[in-house]
N, C-alpha and C positions, 0 to 999 in steps of 0.2 A: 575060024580061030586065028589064021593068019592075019585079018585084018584086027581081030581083037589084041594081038600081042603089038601089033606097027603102031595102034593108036595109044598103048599105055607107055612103050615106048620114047615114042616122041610126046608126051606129058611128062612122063620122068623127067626128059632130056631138058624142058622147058622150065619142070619147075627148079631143075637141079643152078643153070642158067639164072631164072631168077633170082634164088636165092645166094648164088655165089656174085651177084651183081648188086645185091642187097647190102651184103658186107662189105664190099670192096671202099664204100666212103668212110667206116668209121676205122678198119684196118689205117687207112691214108691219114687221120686225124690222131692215129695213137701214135705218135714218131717222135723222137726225139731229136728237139729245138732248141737256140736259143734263144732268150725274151729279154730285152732288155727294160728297165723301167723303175720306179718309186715305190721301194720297199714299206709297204702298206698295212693293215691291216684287213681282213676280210666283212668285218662291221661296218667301220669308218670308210673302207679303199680310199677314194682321192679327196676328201670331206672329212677332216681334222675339227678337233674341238681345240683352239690353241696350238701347240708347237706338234708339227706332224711326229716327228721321232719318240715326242713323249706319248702323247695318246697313240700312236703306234702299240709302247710297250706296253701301256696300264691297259691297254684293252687285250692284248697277248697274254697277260697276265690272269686277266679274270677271265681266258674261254677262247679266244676269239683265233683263230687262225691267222696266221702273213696271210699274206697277199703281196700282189705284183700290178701295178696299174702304170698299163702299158698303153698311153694311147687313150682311147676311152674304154677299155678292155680291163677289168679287175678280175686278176688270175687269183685263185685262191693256191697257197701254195701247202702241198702236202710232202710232210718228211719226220722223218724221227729220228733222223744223224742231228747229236748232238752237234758237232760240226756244225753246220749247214744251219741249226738254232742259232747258233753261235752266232756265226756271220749275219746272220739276218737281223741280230738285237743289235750287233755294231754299227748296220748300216742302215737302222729303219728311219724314216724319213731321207734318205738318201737313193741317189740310183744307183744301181746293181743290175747284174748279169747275172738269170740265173738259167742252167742248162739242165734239161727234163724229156720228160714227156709229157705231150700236152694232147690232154682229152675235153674237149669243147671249154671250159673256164677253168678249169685245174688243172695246176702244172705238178705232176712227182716229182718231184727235187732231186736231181743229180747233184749240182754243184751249184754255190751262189759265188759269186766274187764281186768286187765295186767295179762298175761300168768305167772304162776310157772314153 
């Protein structure tokens, strides 16, 4: 019986282990960052029909989520502070700073401001 409890045990122990080593990368990925970059649309990101700011907005307008295109990296950006709306229609096609949490291509919107 004793070796029956030492071996479920150390299987618990293992998988307990695994599985807290499982999580430990996407914990690491959920943090909040700042991004800087080309306030975009999430359709178009860095591939404009004409004037980036304007297809920025007419596609914001019919559906389509900001975005962040950082780099070769198009963050879709998620928020519902009108705020933070705001600031993104002032400065789409332009670059911005925006501070979040970022979970693998979406960034949660803390705060957007125009990039120094």
């Amino acid at each position: 019986m004793k070796s029956f409890m030492h071996k479920n045990s150390a299987f618990a122990a293992t998988m307990a282990l695994a599985f807290g080593l499982s999580l430990a990368p996407s914990f690491a990925a959920d943090k909040a960052q700042t991004v800087t970059g080309q306030v975009s649309d999430a359709m178009c990101g860095a591939k404009h029909q004409g004037d980036p700011a304007q297809c920025t907005r007419g596609c914001v307008k019919k559906g389509s989520k900001y975005a962040l295109v950082s780099g070769s990296t198009v963050y879709t950006l998620e928020t519902s502070d009108q705020k933070a709306l705001d600031q993104l229609d002032k400065l789409a096609g332009a670059n911005a700073t925006v501070k979040g949490t970022v979970s693998g291509d979406t960034i949660t919107v803390a705060s957007v401001s125009p990039a120094k």
